[in-house]
C-alpha positions as a printed Julia matrix, in Angstrom:
143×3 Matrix{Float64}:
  0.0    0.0     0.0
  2.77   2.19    0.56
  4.31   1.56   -2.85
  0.64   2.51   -4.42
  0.69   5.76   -2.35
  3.84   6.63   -3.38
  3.4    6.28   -7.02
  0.26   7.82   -6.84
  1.69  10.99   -5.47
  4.7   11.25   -7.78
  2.51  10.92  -10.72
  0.44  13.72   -9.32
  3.42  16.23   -8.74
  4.63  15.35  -12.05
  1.76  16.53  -13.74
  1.55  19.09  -11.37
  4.81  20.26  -12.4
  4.33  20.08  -16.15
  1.44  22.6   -15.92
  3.9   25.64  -15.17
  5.92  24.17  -17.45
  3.47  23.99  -20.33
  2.51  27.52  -19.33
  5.54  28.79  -19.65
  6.39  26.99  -22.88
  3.09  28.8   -24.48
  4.5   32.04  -22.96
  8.05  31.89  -24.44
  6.17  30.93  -27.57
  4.14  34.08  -27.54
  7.17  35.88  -26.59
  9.21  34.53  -29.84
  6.89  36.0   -32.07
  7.49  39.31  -32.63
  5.11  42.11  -34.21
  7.79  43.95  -35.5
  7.11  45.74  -38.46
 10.31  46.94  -39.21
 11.18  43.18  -39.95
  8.81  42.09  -41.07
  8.93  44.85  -44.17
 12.75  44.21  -44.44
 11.66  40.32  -44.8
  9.81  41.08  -47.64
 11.48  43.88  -49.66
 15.48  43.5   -48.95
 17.04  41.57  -51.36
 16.1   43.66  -54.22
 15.06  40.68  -57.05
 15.62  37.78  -54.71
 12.84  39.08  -52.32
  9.6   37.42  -51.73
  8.1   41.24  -53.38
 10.96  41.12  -55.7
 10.05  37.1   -57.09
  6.39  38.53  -56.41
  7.06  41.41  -59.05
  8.46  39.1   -61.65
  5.7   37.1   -61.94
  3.67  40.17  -63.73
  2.22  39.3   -66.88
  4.27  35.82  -66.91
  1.18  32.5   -67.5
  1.82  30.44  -64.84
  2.0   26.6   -65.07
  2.71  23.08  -63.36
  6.29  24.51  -63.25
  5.79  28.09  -62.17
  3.37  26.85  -59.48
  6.52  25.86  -57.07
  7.58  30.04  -56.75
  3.92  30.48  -56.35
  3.46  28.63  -53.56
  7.24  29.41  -52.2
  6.1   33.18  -52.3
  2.68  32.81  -50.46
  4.23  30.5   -48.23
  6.29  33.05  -47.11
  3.74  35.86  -47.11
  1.71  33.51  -45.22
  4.7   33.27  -42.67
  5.14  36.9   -42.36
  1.46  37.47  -41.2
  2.01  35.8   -38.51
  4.66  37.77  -37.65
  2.9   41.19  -38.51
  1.01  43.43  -36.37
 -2.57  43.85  -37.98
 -2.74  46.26  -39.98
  0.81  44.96  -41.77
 -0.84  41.79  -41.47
 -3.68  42.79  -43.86
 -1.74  44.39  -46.38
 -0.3   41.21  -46.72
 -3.1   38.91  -47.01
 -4.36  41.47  -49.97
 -0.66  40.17  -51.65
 -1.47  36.39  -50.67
 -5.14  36.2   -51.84
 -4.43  36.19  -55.5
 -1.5   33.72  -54.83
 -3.97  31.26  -53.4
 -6.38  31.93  -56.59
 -3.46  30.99  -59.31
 -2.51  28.03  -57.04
 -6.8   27.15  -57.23
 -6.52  27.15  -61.15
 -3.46  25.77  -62.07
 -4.03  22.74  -59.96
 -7.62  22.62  -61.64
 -6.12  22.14  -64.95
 -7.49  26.08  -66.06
 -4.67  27.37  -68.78
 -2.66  30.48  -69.05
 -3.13  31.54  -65.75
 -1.65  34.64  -64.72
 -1.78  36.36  -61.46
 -4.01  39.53  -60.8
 -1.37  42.27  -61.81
 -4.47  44.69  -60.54
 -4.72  43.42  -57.17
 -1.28  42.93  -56.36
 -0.56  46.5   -57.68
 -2.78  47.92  -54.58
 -2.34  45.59  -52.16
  1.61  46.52  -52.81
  0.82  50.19  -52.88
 -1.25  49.47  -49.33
  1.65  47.41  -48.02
  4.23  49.83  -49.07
  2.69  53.11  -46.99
  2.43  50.44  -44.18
  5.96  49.85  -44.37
  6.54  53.36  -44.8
  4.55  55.04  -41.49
  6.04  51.94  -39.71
  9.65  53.97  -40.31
 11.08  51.14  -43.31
 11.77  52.73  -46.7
 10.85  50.75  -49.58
 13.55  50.05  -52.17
 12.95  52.05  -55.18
 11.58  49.57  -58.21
């Protein structure tokens, strides 16, 4: 009976202890991701052509198919990665740049030909994301 009691109550404390400990883990993990949008900006413009708004840029006017559709998704996977980084208002700029990503991915994998992306769309939401950037204190490279 002993034994029993014994185990019993280390069991307990154990998952007594992992509580804080799971706590804390969800607390660092709030902590390590950072609304900055200073970075988040310099993420997605620095690098000039080799940017995720640089490869983004490139992609005007080109028909994307089965073997474009691997930047596609590389660039929206990023932009998807840098919302959750953003504060909100950076953060919906952003989703204006991934929404037409998501459409060409939609279309291409439906078999639809000469799909392009929506030059239109990603002309404002880059215009929206670029006085974002700009009244955060980042200054957009020049085109």
């Amino acid at each position: 009976m002993v034994l029993l009691s014994a185990c019993s109550g280390g069991d307990d404390s154990a998952s007594e202890g992992s509580s804080p400990s799971t706590s804390a883990q969800s607390g660092a993990t709030a902590q390590a991701v950072s609304k900055d949008p200073l970075a988040v900006c310099e993420a997605l413009f620095d690098g000039e052509a080799d940017s995720p708004m640089g490869r983004l840029a490139a992609l005007d006017g080109v028909v994307v198919d089965e073997a474009g559709l691997t930047e596609v998704n590389d660039i929206r996977q990023e932009l998807v990665a840098a919302i959750a980084k953003s504060p909100t208002d950076l953060a919906a700029n952003i989703e204006a740049l991934r929404a037409p990503l998501g459409d060409v991915i939609s279309q291409v994998s439906s078999g639809t030909a000469d799909v392009m992306v929506d030059s239109a769309a990603v002309a404002t939401a880059t215009t929206d994301l670029t006085a974002t950037c700009d009244e955060a204190g980042y200054t957009v490279p020049a085109a």
